[in-house]
C-alpha positions as CSV (number, residue, x, y, z in Angstrom):
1,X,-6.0,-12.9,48.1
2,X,-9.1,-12.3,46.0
3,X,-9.4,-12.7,42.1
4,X,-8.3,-10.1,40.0
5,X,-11.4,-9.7,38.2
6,X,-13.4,-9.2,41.4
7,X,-11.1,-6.7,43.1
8,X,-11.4,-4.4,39.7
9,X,-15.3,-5.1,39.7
10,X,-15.5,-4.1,43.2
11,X,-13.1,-0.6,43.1
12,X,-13.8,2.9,40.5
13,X,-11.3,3.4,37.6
14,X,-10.6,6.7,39.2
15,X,-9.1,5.5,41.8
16,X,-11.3,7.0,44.5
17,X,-12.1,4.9,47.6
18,X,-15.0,3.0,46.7
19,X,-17.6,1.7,49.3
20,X,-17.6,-2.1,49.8
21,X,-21.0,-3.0,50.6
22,X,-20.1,-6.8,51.5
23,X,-18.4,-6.1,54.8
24,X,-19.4,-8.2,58.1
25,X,-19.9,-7.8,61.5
26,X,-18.1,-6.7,63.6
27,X,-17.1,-4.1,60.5
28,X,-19.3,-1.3,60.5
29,X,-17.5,0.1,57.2
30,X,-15.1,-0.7,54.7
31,X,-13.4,0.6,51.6
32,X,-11.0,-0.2,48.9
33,X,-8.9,2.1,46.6
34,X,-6.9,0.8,43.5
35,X,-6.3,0.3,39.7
36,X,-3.8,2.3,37.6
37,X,-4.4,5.7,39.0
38,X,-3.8,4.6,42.5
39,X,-0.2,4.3,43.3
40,X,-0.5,2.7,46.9
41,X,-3.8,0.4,46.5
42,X,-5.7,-1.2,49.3
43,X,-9.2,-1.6,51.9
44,X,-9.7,-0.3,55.1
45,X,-11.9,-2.4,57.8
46,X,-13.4,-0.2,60.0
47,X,-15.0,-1.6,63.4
48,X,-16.7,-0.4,66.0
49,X,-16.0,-0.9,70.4
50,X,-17.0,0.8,72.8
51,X,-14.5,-0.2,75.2
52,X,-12.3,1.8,73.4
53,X,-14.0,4.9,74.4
54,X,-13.8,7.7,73.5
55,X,-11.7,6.2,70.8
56,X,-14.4,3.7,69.5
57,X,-13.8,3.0,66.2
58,X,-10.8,0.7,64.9
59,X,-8.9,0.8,61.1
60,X,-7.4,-2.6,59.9
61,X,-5.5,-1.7,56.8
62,X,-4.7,-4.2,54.1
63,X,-2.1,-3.2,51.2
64,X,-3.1,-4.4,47.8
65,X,-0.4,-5.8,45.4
66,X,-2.3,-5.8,42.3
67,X,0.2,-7.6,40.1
68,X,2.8,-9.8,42.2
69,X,5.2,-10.1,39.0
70,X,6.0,-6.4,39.5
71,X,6.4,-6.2,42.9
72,X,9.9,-5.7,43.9
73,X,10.3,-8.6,46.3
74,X,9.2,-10.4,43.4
75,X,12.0,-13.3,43.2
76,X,12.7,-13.0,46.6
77,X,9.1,-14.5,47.4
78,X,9.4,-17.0,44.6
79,X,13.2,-18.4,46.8
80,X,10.9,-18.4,50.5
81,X,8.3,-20.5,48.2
82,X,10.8,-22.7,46.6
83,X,9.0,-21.6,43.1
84,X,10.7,-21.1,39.7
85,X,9.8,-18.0,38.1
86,X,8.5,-18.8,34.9
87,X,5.2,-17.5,32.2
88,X,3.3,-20.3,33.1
89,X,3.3,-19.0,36.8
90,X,3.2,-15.2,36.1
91,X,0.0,-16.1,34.3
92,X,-1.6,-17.4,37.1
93,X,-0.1,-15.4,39.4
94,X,-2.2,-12.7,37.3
95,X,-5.0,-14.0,38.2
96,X,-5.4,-12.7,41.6
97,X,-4.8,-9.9,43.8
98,X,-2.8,-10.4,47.0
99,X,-3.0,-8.3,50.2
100,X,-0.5,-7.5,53.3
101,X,-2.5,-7.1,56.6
102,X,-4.2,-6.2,58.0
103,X,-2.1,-3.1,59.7
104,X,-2.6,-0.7,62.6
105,X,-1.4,2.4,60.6
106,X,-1.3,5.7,63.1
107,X,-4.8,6.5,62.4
108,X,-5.8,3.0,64.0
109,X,-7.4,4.1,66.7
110,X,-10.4,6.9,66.1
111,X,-12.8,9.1,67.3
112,X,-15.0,9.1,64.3
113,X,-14.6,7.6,61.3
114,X,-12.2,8.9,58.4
115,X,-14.0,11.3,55.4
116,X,-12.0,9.4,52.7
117,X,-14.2,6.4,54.3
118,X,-16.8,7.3,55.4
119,X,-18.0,8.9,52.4
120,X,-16.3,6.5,49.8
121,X,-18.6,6.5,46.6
122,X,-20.4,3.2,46.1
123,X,-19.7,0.8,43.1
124,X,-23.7,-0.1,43.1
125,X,-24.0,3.8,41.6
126,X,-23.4,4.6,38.1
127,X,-20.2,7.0,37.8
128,X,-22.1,9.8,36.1
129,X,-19.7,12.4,34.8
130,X,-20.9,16.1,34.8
131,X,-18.4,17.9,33.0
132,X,-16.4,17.2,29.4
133,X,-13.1,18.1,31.3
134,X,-13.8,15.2,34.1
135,X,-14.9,12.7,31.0
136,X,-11.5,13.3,29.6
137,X,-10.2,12.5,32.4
138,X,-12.3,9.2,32.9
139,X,-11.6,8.2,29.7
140,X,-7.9,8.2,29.5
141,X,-7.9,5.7,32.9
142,X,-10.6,3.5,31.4
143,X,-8.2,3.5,28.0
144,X,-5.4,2.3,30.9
145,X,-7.6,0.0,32.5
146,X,-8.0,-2.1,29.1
147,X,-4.9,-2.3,27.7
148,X,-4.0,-4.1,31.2
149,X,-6.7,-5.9,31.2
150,X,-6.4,-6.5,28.0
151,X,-3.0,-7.6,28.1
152,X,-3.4,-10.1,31.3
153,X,-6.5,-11.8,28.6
154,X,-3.6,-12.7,25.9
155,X,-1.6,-14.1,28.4
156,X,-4.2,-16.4,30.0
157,X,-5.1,-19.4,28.2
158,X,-8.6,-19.7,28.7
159,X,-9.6,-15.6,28.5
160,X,-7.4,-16.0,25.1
161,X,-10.0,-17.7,23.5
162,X,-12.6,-15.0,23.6
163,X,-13.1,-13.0,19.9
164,X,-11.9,-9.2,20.6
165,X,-16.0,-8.4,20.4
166,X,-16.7,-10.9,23.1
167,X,-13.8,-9.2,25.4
168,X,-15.0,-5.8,24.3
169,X,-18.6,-6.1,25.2
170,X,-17.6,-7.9,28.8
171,X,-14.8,-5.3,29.2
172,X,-17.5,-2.4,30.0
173,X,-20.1,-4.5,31.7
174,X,-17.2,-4.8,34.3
175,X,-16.2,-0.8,34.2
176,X,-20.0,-0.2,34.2
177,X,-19.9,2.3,31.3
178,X,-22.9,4.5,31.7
179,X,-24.8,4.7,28.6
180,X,-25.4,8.5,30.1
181,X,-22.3,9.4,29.5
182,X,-22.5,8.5,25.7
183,X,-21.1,5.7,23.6
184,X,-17.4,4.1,24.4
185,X,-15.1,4.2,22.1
186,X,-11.3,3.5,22.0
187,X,-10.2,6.0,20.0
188,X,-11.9,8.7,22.0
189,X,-10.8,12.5,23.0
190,X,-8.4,11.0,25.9
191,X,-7.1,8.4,23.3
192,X,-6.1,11.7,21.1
193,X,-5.0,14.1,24.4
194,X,-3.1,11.5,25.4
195,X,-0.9,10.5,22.0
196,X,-0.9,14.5,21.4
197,X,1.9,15.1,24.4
198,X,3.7,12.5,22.2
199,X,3.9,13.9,18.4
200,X,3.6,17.5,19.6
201,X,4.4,18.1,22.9
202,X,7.7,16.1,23.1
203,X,8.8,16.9,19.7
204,X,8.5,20.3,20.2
205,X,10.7,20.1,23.1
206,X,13.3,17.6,21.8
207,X,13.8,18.4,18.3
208,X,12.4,21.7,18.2
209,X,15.5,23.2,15.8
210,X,14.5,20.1,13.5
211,X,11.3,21.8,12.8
212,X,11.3,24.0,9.5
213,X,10.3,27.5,8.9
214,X,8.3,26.3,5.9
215,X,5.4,28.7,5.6
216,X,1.8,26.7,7.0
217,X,0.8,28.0,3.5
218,X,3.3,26.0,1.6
219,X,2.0,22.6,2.7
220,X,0.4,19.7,1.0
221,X,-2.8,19.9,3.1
222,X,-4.4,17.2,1.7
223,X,-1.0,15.2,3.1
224,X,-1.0,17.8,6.1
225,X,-4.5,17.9,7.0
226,X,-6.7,21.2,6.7
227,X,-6.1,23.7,9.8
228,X,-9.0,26.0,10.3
229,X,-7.9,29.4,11.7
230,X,-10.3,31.1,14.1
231,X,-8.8,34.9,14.9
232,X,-7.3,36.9,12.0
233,X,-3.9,37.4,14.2
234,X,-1.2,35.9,13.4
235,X,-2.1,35.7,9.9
236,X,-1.8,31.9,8.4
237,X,0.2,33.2,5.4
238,X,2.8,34.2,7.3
239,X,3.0,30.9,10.3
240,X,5.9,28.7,9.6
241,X,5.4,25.3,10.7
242,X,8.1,25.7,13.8
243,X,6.0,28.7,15.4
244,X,2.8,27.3,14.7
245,X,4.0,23.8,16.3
246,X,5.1,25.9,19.2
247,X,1.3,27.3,19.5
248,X,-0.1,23.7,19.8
249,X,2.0,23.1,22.6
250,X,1.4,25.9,24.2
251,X,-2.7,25.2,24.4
252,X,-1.4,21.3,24.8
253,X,0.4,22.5,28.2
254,X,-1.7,25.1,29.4
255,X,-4.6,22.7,29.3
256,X,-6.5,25.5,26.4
257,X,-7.9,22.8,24.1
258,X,-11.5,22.2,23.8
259,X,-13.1,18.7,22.3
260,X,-16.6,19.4,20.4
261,X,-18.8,16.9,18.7
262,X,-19.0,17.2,14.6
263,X,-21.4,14.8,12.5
264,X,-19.2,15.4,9.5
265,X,-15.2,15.1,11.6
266,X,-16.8,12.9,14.4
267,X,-14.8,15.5,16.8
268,X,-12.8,18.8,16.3
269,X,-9.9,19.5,18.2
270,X,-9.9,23.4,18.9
271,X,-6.2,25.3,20.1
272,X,-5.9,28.6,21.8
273,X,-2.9,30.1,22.7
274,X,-2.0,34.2,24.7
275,X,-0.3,35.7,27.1
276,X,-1.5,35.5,30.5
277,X,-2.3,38.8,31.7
278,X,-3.9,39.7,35.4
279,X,-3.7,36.0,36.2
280,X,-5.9,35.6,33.1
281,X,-5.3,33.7,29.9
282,X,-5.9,35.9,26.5
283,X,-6.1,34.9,23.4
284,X,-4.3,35.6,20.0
285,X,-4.3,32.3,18.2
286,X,-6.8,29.8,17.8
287,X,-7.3,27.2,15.5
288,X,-9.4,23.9,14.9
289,X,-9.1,20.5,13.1
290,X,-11.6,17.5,12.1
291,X,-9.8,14.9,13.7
292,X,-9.1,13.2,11.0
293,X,-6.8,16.5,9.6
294,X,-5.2,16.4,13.3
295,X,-4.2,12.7,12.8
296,X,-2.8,13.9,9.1
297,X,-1.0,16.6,10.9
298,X,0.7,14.9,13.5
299,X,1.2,11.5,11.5
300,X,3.0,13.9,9.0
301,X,4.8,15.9,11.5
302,X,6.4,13.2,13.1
303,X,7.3,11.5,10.3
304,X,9.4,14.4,9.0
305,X,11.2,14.2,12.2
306,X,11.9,10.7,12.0
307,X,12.9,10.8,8.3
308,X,14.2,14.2,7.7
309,X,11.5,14.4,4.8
310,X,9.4,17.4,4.7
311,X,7.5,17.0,1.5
């Protein structure tokens, strides 16, 4: 086992096998995999004999469980250990990572070493994200990645003790947020993605007949937020709220939304919606909001579907 804090420091949000540069000899390479994008976590040991020729190099696999408490054979581990489960010991049960190994899996025995390890990405080498579609994607695990780490810190006694700024600022020394890749926030594009497939996406396809045909033109828009429309077709004064929900989860689904940075709305959101013609998207509605409208709009949304009041 290994403490939880130093398996995260040592593996990438992403998941992607990550090159551990503290390996020993007779290990020539090694590599670990985990956190909350990876659903079977672990490290691979690779070493090196000759006498094995021409199958020369050797994998010893180790599972990871990163949280015991949630393993299945939870309680039946606590009865071969004579243990009590309790919070006391799930706290400090938290506190480390346990491994199963190592295992001869079928690709034990190799030629040369696998891609996946060989060329796992090292730690030591700042995750630089190229494109705004990957950051989006970066920051919705890092988002994951504090809540749980945020939640194991409530629940141990000493790490409790720390004011949310102290966590905060430790937190991305150990994710080694790149200054490159701009300031971290928590309520970030990936925060908003994220909470959109719940207030429009899932509403539209639970309780879509709930939705009224009131015309977008009849709404309090100071309540509703201001929606900026960016082709003339279909004209705003004659969207009801129902088909214009439906065109937000459209873009939502389809993956057409676009995040850009505004000094005056901090970000705007931007929708497009078309058919697909020739295995290409078109467009025929598009429409932006300040984020600050778009949390207007789905706060107000939602609450009419909860309450059944649409004022």
């Amino acid at each position: 086992m290994c403490p939880r804090e130093e398996w995260f420091n040592s593996i990438l949000p992403s998941g992607e096998p990550t090159r551990l540069d503290s390996q020993r000899p007779p290990f020539t390479h090694a590599a670990a995999s985990g956190g909350t994008n990876q659903p079977d976590p672990g490290r691979d040991f690779v070493r090196y004999d000759e006498n094995d020729y021409p199958y020369v190099y050797n994998i010893d696999h180790q599972n990871a469980i990163q949280d015991l408490t949630l393993h299945p054979q939870y309680h039946q581990i606590l009865n071969m250990a004579n243990l009590e489960d309790s919070e006391s010991l799930r706290i400090e049960l938290r506190k480390y990572v346990f491994f199963i190994g190592p295992q001869k899996l079928w690709h034990h025995h190799c030629k040369e070493i696998p891609e996946a390890i060989k060329n796992a990405k090292s730690k030591t080498r700042r995750f630089l994200m190229e494109r705004e579609d990957n950051m989006i994607i970066f920051q919705v695990l890092a988002n994951l990645r504090f809540l749980d780490d945020f939640v194991v810190a409530l629940m141990d006694k000493e790490l409790s003790q720390q004011s949310i700024t102290e966590f905060y600022e430790k937190w991305l020394e150990v994710i080694e947020w790149n200054n490159n890749q701009g300031v971290y926030s928590l309520m970030n594009q990936g925060v908003i993605l994220t909470s959109l497939y719940g207030t429009i996406v899932y509403p539209k396809e639970k309780f879509f007949d709930n939705i009224p045909e009131t015309p977008l033109k009849d709404l309090n828009h100071k309540r509703w937020g201001a929606i900026t429309f960016l082709t003339p077709q279909p004209p705003p004064d004659k969207m009801s709220l129902r088909s214009f929900v439906r065109r937000l989860r459209n873009a939502l689904s389809h993956s057409r939304v676009t995040v850009k940075k505004d000094p005056e709305h901090d970000m705007i959101f931007s929708f497009e919606d078309g058919p697909q013609v020739n295995n290409h998207w078109t467009t025929d509605f598009s429409v932006s909001f300040g984020v600050h409208h778009l949390h207007n709009f789905i706060y107000s949304l939602n609450k009419g579907l909860i309450t059944g009041e649409w004022d």
